[in-house]
DRENGUBA-41928 format. One record per residue (C-alpha): residue in one letter; x, y, z. Coordinates in Angstrom, 3 decimals. Layout:
// residues N
A X Y Z
...
***
This chain:
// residues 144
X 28.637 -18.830 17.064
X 25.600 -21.088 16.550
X 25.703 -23.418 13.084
X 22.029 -21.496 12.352
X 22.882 -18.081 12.323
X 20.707 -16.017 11.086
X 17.826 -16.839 13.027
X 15.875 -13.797 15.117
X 12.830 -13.406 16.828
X 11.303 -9.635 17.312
X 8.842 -8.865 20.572
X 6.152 -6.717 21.163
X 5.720 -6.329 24.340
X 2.195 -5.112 25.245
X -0.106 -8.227 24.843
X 2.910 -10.256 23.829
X 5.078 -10.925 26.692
X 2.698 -8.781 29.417
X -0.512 -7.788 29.754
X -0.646 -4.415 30.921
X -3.415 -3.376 28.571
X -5.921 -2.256 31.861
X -2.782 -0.480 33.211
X -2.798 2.186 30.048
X -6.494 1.890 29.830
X -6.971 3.338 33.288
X -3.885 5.943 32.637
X -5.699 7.335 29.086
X -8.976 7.676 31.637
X -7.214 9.408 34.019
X -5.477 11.485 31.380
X -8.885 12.512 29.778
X -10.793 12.943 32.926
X -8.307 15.573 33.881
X -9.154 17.220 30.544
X -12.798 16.906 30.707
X -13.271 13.809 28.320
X -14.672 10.416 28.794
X -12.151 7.251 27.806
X -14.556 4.217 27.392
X -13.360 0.700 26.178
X -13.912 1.710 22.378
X -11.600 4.224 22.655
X -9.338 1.680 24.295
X -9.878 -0.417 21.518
X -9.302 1.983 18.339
X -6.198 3.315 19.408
X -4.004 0.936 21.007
X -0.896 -0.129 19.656
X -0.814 3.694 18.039
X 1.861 6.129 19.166
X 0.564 8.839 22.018
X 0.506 11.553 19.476
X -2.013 10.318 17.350
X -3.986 9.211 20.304
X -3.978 12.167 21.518
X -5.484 13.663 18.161
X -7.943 11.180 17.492
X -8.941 11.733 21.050
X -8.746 15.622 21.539
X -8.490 17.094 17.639
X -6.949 19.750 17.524
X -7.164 20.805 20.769
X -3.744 20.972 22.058
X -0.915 22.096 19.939
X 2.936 19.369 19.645
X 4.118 20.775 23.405
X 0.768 20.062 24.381
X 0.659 16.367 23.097
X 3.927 15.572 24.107
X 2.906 17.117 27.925
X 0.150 14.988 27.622
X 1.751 11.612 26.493
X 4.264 12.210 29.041
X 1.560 12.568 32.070
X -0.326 9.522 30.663
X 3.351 7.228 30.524
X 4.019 8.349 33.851
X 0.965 6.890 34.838
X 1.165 3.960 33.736
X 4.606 3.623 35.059
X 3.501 4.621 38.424
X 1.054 1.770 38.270
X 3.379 -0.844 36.453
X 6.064 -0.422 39.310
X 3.337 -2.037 41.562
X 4.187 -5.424 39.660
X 3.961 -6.842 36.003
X 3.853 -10.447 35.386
X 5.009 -12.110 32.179
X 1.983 -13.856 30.444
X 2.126 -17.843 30.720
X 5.203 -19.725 28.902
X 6.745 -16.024 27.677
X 9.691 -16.831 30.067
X 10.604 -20.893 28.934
X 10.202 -19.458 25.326
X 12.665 -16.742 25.695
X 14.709 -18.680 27.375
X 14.632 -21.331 25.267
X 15.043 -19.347 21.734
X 18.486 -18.331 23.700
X 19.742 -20.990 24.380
X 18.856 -21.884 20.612
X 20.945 -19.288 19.450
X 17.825 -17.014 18.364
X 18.899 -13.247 18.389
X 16.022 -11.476 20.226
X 14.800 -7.805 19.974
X 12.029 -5.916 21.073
X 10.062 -3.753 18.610
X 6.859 -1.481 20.141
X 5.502 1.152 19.952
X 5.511 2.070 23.601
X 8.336 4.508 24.886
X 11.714 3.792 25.730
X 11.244 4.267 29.631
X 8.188 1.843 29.471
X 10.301 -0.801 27.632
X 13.124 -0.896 29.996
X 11.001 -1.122 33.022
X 9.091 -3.390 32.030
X 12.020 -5.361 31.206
X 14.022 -4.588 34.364
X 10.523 -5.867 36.671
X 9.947 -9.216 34.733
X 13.963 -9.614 34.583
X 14.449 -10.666 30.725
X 16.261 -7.514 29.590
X 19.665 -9.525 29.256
X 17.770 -11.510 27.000
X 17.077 -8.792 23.925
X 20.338 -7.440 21.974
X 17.895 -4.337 20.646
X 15.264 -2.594 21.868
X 12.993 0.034 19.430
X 10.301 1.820 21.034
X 8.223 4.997 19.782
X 11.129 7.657 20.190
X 12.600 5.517 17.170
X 9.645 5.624 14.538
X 7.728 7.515 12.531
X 4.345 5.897 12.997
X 2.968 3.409 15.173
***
């Protein structure tokens, strides 16, 4: 065991190690067109990083009742998925830093608030998942 125990780094992973923020901009407009709703870059802006349900709300009201959301979030994940699969790049110097808190002895764990599914492909395209002992995504939390 490393001498420095003790020491642990915790990732986001949206904006931190990728940047797939067009990716679930263009999913939330496709998501909304198909429900009669514009999805403009303010939008964008006031509710990412927030957990789909609450999107949803903020966007819609009350609109659509809890199967309703959760239908919804799921169409607008698998949308971004779908695109995502097409190729995700990490951002510059994500993959020497990783690798070098590592090889440091840094324990590293992801915490987002982006679904499980998201997490692990994102992880599986940009091949750093053997890096992170923990991953919590939104099926783990409360709020976002």
């Amino acid at each position: 065991m490393p001498e420095d125990k003790g020491k642990a780094a915790i990732w986001d992973v949206d904006g931190t190690l990728v940047d797939t923020a067009e990716l679930h901009f263009q999913a939330w407009q496709a998501v909304c067109r198909e429900h009669g709703r514009d999805f403009t870059r303010a939008d964008f802006a006031a509710t990412f990083g927030q957990r789909n349900p609450e999107i949803i709300r903020k966007l819609f009201g009350d609109r659509f009742d809890e199967a309703e959301i959760a239908a919804l979030g799921d169409r607008k994940e698998v949308l971004y998925r779908d695109a995502a699969k097409a190729g995700v790049e990490l951002l510059p110097g994500v993959r020497q830093l990783v690798e070098g808190l590592h090889a440091a002895g840094f324990a590293q764990a992801i915490g987002s608030s982006a679904p499980h599914a998201n997490l692990e492909l994102i992880l599986r395209l940009t091949g750093i998942a053997r890096f992170f002992g923990a991953v919590v995504g939104s099926e783990d939390t409360q709020r976002g």
